[in-house]
C-alpha positions as CSV (number, residue, x, y, z in Angstrom):
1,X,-88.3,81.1,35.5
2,X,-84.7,80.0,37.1
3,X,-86.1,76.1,36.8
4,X,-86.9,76.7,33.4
5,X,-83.7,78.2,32.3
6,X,-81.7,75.3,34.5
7,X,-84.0,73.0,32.2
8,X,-82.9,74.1,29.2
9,X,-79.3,74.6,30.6
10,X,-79.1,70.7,30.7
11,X,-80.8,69.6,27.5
12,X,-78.4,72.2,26.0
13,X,-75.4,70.4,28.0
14,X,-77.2,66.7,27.0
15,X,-77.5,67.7,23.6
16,X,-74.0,68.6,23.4
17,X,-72.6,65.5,25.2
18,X,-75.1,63.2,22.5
19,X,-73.5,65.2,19.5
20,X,-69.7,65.0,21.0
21,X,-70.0,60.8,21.2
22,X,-72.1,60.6,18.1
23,X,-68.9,62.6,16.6
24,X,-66.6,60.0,18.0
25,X,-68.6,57.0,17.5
26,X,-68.8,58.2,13.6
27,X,-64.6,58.4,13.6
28,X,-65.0,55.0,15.8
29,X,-66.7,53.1,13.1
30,X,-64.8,55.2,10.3
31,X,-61.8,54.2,11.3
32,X,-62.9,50.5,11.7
33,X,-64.4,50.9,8.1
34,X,-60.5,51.6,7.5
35,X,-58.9,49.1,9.5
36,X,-60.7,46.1,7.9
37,X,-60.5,47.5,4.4
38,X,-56.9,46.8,4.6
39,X,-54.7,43.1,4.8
40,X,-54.3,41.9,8.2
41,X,-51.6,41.9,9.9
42,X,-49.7,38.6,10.8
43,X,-47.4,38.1,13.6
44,X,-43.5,37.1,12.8
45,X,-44.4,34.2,15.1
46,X,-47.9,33.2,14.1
47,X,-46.0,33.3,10.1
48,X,-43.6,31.4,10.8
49,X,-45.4,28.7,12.4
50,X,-48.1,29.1,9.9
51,X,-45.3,28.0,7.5
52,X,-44.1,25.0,9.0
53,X,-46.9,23.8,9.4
54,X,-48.5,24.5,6.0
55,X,-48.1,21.3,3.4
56,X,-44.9,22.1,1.2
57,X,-44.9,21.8,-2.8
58,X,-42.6,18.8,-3.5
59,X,-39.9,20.4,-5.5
60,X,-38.3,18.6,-8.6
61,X,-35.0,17.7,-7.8
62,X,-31.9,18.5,-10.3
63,X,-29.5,16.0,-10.5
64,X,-26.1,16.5,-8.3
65,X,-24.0,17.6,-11.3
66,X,-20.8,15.2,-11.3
67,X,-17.1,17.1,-11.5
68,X,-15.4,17.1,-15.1
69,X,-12.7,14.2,-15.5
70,X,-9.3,15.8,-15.3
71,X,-8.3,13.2,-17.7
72,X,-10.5,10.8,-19.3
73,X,-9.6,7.1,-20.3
74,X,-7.9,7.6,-23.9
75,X,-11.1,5.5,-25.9
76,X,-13.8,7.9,-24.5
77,X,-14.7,11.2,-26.2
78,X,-17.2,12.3,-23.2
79,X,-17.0,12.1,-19.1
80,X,-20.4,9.6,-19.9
81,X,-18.6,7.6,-21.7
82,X,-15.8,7.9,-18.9
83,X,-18.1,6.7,-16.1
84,X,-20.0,3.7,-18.2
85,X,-17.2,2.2,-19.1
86,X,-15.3,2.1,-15.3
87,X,-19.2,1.0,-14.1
88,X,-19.1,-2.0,-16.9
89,X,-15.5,-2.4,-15.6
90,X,-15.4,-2.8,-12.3
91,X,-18.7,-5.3,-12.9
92,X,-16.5,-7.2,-14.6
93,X,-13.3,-7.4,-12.5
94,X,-15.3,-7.6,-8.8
95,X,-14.8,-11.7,-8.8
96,X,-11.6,-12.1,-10.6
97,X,-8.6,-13.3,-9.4
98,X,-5.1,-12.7,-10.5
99,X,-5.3,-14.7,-13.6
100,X,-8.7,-12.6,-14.4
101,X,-6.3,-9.2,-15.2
102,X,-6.3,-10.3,-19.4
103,X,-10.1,-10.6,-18.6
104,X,-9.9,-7.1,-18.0
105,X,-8.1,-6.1,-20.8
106,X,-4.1,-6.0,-19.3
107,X,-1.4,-8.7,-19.1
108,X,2.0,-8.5,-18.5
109,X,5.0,-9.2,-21.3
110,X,8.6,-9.4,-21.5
111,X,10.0,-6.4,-22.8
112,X,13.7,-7.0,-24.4
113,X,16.1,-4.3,-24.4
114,X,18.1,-4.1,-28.1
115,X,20.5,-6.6,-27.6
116,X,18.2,-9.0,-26.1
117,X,15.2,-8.6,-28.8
118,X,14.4,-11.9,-30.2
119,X,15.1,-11.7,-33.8
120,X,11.6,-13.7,-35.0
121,X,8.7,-15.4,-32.9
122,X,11.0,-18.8,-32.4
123,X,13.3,-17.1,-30.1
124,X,10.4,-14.9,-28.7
125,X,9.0,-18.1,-27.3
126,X,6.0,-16.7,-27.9
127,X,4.8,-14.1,-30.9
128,X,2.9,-12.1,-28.7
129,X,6.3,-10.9,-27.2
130,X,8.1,-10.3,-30.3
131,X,5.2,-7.6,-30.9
132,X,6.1,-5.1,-28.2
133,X,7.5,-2.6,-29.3
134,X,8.3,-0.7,-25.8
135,X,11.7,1.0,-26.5
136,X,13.5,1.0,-23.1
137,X,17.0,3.3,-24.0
138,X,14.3,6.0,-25.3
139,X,11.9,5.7,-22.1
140,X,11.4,8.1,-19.5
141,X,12.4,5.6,-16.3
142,X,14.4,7.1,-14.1
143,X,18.2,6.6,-14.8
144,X,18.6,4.3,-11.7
145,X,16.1,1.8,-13.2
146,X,18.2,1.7,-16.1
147,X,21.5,1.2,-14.5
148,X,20.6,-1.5,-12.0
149,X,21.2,-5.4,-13.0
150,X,21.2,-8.6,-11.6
151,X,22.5,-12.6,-12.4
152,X,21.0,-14.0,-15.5
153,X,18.7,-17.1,-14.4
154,X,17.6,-20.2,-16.4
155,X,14.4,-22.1,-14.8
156,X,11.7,-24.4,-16.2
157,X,7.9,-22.9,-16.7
158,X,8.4,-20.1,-14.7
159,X,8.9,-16.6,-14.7
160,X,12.3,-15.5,-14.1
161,X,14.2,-12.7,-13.5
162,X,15.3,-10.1,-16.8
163,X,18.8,-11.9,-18.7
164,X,20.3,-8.1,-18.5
165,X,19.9,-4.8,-17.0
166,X,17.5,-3.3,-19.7
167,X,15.0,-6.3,-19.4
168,X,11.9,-6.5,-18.1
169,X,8.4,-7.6,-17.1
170,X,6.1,-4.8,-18.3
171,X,2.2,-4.4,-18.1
172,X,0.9,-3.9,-21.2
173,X,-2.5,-2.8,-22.2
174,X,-3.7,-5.9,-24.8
175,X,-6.4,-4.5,-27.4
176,X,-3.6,-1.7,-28.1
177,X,-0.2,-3.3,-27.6
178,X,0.5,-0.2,-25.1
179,X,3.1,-0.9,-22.4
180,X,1.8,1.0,-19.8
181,X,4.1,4.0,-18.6
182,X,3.5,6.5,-15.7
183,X,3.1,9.5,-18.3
184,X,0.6,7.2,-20.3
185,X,-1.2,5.3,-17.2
186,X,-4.5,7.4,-16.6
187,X,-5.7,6.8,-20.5
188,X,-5.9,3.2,-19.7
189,X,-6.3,3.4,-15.9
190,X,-8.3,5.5,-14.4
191,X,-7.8,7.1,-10.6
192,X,-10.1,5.7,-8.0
193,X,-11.7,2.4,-8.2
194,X,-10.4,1.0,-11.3
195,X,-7.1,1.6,-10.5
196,X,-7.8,-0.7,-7.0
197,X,-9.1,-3.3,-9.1
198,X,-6.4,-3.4,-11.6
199,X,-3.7,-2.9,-8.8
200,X,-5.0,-5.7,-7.0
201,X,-5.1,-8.1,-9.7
202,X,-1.5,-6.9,-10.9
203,X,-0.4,-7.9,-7.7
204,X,-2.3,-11.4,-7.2
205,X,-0.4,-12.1,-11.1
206,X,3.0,-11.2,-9.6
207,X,2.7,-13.2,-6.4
208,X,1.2,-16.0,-8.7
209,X,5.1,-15.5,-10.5
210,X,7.0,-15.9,-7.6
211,X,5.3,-18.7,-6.1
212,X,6.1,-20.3,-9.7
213,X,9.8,-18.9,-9.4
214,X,10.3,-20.0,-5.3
215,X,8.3,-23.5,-5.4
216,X,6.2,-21.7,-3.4
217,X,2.4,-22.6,-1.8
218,X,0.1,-20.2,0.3
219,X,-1.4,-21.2,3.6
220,X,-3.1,-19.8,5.9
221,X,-1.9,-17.9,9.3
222,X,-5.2,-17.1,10.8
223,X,-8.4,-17.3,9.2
224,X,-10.5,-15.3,12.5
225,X,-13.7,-15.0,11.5
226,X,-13.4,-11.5,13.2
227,X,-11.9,-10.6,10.6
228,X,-13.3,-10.0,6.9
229,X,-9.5,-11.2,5.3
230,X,-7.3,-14.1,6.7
231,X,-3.8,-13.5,6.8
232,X,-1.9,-16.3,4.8
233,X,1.9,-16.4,3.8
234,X,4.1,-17.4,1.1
235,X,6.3,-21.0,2.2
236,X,8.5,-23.3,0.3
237,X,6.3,-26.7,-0.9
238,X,8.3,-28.7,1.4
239,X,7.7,-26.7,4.5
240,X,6.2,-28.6,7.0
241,X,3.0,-26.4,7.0
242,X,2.4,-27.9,3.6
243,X,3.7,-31.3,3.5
244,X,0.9,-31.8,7.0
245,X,3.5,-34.4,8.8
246,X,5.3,-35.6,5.7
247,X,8.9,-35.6,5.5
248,X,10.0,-31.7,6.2
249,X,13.2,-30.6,3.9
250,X,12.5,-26.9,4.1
251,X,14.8,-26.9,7.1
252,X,17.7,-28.3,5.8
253,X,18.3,-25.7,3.7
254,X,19.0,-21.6,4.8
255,X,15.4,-19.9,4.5
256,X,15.1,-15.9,3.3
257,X,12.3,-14.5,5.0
258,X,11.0,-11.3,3.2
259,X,8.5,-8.7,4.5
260,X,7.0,-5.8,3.1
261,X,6.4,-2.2,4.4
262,X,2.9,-0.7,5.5
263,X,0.3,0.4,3.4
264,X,-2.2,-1.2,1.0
265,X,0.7,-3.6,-1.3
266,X,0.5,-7.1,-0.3
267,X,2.9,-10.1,0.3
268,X,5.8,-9.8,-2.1
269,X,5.5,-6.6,-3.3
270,X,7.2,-3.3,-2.8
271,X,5.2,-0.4,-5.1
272,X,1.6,-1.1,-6.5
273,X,2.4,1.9,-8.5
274,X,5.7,0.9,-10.1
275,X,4.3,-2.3,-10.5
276,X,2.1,-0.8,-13.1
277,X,4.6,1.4,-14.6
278,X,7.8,0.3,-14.5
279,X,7.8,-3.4,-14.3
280,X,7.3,-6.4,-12.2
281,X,11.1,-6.6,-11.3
282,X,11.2,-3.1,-9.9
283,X,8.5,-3.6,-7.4
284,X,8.4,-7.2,-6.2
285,X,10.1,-9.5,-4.3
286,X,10.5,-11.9,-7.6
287,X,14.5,-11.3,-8.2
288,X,15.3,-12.3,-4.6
289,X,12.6,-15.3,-5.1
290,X,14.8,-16.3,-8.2
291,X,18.4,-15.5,-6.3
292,X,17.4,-17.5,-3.1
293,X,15.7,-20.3,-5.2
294,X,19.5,-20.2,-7.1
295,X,21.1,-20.6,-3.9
296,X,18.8,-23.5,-2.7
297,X,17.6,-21.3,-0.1
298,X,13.8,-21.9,0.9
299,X,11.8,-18.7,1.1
300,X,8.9,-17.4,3.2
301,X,6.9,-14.3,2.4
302,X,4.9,-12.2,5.2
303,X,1.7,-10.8,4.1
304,X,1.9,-7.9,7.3
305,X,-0.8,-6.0,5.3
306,X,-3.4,-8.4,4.8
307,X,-5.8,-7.0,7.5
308,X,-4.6,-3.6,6.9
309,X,-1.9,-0.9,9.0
310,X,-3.8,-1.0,12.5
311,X,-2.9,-4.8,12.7
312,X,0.1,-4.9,11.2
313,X,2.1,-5.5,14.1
314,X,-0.3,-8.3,15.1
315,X,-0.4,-10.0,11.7
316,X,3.4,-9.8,11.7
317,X,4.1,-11.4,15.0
318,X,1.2,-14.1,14.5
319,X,2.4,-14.8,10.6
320,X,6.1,-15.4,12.3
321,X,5.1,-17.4,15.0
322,X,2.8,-19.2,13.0
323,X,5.6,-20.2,10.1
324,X,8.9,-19.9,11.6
325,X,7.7,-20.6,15.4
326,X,9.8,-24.1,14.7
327,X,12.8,-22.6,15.1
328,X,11.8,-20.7,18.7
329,X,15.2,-23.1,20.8
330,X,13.2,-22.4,23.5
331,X,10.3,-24.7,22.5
332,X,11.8,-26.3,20.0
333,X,12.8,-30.2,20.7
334,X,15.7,-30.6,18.0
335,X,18.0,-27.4,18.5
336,X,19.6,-27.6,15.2
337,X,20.6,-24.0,14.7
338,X,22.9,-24.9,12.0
339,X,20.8,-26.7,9.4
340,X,18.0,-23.6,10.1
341,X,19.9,-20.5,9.1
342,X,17.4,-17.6,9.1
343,X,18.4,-14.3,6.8
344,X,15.9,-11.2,6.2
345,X,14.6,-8.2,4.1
346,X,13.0,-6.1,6.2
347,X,11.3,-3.3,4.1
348,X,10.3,0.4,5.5
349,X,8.2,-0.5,8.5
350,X,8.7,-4.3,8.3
351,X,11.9,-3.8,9.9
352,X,10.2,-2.1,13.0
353,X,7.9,-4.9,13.5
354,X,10.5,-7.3,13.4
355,X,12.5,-5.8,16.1
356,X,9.6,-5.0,18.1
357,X,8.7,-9.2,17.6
358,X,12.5,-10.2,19.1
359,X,12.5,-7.7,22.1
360,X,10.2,-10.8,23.8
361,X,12.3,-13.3,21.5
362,X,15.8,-12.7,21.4
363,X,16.9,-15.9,23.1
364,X,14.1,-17.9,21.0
365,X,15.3,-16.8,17.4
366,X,18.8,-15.0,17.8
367,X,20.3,-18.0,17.3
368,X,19.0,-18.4,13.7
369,X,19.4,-15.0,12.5
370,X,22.7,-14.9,9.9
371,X,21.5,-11.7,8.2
372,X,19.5,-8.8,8.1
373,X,19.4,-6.3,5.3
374,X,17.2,-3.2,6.4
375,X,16.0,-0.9,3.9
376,X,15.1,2.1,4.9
377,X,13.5,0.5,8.1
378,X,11.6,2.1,11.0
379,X,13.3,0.7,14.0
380,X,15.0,2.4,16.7
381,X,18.2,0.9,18.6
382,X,16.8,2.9,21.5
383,X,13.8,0.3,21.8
384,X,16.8,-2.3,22.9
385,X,18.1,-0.5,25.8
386,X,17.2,-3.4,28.1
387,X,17.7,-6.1,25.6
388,X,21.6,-6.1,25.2
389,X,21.8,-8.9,23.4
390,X,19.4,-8.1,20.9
391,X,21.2,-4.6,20.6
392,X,24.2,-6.3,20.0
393,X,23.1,-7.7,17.0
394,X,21.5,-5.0,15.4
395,X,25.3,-3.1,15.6
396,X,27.0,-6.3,14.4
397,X,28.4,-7.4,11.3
398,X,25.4,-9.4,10.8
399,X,23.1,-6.4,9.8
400,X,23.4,-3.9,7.0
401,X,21.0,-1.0,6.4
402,X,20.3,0.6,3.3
403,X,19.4,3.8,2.7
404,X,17.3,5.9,0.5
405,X,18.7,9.6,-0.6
406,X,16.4,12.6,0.1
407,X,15.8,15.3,-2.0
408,X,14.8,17.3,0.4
409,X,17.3,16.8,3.1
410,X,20.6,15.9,0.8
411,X,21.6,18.6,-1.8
412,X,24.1,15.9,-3.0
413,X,21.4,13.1,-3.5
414,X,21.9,12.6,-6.9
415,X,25.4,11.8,-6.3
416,X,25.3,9.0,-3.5
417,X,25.6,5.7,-5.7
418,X,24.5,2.2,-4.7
419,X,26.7,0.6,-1.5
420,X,28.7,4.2,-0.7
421,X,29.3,4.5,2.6
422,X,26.9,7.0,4.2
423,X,28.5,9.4,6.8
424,X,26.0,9.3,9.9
425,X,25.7,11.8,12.2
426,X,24.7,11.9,15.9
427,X,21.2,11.5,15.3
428,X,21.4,8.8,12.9
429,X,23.5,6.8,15.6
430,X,21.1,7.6,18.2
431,X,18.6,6.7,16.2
432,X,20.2,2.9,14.8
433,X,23.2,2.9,16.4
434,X,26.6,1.6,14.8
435,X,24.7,-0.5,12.3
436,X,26.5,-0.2,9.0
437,X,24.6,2.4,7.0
438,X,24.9,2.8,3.4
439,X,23.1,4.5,0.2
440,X,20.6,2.5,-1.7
441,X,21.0,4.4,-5.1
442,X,18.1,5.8,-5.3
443,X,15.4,9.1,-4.0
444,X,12.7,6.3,-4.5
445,X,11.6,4.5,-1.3
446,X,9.6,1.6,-3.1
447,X,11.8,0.6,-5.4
448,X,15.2,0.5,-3.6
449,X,15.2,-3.0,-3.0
450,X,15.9,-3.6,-6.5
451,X,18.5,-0.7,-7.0
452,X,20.3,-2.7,-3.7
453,X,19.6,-5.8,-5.3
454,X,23.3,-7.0,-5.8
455,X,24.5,-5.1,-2.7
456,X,22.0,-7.6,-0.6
457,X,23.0,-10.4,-1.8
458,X,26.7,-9.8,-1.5
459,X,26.0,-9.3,2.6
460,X,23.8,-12.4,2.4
461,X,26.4,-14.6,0.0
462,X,28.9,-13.4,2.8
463,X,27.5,-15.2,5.5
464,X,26.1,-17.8,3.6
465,X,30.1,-18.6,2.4
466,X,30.6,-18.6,6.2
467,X,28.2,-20.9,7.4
468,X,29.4,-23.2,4.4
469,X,32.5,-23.7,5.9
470,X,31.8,-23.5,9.4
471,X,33.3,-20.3,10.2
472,X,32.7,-17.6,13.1
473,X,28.7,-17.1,12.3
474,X,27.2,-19.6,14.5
475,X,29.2,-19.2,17.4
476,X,28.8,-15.5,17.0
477,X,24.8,-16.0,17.0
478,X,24.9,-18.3,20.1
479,X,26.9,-16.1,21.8
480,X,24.7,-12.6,21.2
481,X,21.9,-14.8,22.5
482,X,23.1,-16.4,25.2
């Protein structure tokens, strides 16, 4: 009996066990049933490699939308239009030269102030010049451009500087008869790319007139094939460079050396900007061309820009070694400092570069130098603290600087007239020394040259009147050298 109750005890206990994992077997599947019925789940990892590595869609690209023009070229009614018409423009000027600019649609004309306006096309010279209509007294030029003047000159096929103060050489748009002002200069030139191209051939057309005005001829200073430009100067037709052995008469006569300041204008000029809008007489070297060419002075032009500003200093020193290394004493076999009087503009950073050039050449060139107009030059006196002699002529009589008014840093600058007398103070004199400092006329940097215009050459006529009759200027050269 106790066996058969322990029997039953355990199929009881079996049966129990068997129902409990049936139960959990049943919530087992169940609960698999429930698990597949839904999505699977994806690891953050496993997706995102998954989507790197799954083939994208190509996607249609939109076109970069271009900015609006700020101001569009005066002919076009859309910024389309804008942008097809620079395209076809600069297509068209990429291979011109200087006499390609009326190819492009400019050219540059006379302009006559009232007195001067020729009455019909006979004394015009030509009719296209009787047609402008540009009306100087009424135009917005600053007053300085107005008031400055210089000699009346008569030459023969050339272009020559204004007869009168409210004369001059202005770029004109042709299809329209438009001289071209700053206030109207973005509806015929546009910022950017057209503007280099018409710059540069502006300025290829003014060099071309003061090679006419100076007898002048280009050769070339170094032609590296290093280099994507070669650097090439403007020299008088008889300099020896040119004549290649013939007889040399460049040196019998004073030369006028002019160099530019830094940036992207080239030999001979002073503003690309102003060259645009306010005249080729403003902004180039052609009135001293025509004054020097008066005095029968031969004249060189540096191109210290031609490679850019990183080799300015090295194009100036090889361009002056290269043209005027003739008159080095030092290597030269005729010493003839009297029949090779050397004078100088040096412009803005020009004048820097050619101090820096006679640290190492003072004994070599001194000798020459009769006189140096600065304007507005970079030097510093303080480079010359070993170089006495050299010091001694940037303080001398010999040099003048001329200098810009500031807006910003003179409250009186619309007072300081050409050739007054600027009151330097202790940092000025540190920074130039004694030199004798005056005002140029003008807040404008680039076009000072032509407000000093006059100024200049009275400092050069000076000297020139003394080497003329063998005063105190030669001896005084030798003597700072030596």
């Amino acid at each position: 009996m106790e066996s058969e109750k322990d029997t039953n005890k355990m199929s009881c206990a079996t049966f129990a066990t068997q129902s409990s994992d049936d139960a959990s077997l049943e919530a087992r599947v169940e609960a698999t049933r429930e698990e597949t019925s839904k999505p699977p789940r994806r690891n953050v990892f496993s997706m995102l490699f998954a989507s790197s590595q799954a083939p994208q869609q190509p996607k249609q690209q939109e076109p970069p939308s271009l900015p609006p023009i700020e101001t569009r070229l005066g002919h076009c009614e859309t910024d389309e239009q804008h942008r097809a018409y620079i395209s076809q423009f600069l297509d068209r000027a990429k291979d011109l030269q200087g006499e390609g600019l009326r190819k492009v649609g400019f050219e540059f004309k006379k302009v006559y102030c009232l007195k001067h306006k020729p009455q019909d096309h006979h004394d015009a010279g030509t009719q296209e010049e009787k047609k402008c209509d540009f009306d100087f007294e009424q135009s917005t030029l600053p007053v300085q451009l107005k008031q400055n003047f210089y000699s009346q000159v008569e030459t023969n096929d050339t272009v020559s500087c204004s007869p009168c103060k409210h004369c001059a050489t202005r770029l004109h748009h042709i299809d329209t008869n438009t001289c071209i002002t700053d206030e109207n200069r973005k509806l015929f030139i546009a910022d950017g790319e057209m503007y280099e191209q018409v710059t540069r051939l502006a300025q290829e057309c003014a060099q071309e007139a003061m090679r006419r005005a100076g007898n002048l001829e280009w050769i070339t200073v170094c032609d590296d094939p290093a280099h994507e430009q070669p650097v090439r100067a403007l020299v008088h037709e008889d300099h020896h460079l040119v004549t290649k052995g013939k007889e040399d008469t460049a040196d019998d006569h004073p030369t006028l050396l002019i160099a530019t300041g830094k940036g992207k204008v080239r030999a001979g000029i002073f503003s690309r900007q102003h060259l645009l809008t306010s005249g080729m007489e403003a902004s180039t070297a052609l009135p001293m061309v025509v004054e020097a060419t008066r005095r029968q002075m031969s004249v060189v032009i540096f191109d210290p820009n031609a490679r850019g500003d990183r080799h300015g200093m090295t194009t100036f020193e090889k361009s002056f070694q290269v043209v005027l290394g003739h008159l080095d004493h030092t290597t030269a076999q005729d010493y003839a400092p009297s029949k090779r009087a050397l004078y100088i503009v040096a412009h803005s950073a020009s004048g820097s570069q050619l101090v820096r050039f006679l640290l190492d050449k003072t004994h070599g060139y001194v000798p020459y130098l009769r006189a140096i107009a600065f304007t507005d030059s970079t030097h510093n006196i303080q480079w010359t603290r070993k170089n006495a002699a050299l010091q001694s002529l940037l303080i001398s009589k010999r040099c003048v600087y001329f200098r810009s008014a500031s807006k910003d840093h003179d409250e009186l600058w619309h007072t300081r007239k050409v050739g007054d007398a600027v009151e330097t103070d202790d940092f000025w004199k540190h920074r130039f020394g004694g030199i004798k400092t005056v005002w140029a006329g003008t807040e404008e940097h680039s076009l000072m040259n032509w407000f000093a215009h006059g100024h200049i050459w009275d400092h050069f006529d000076h000297h020139l009147h003394k080497d003329e009759h063998g005063d105190s200027t030669l001896q005084e050269s030798t003597e700072i050298a030596s």
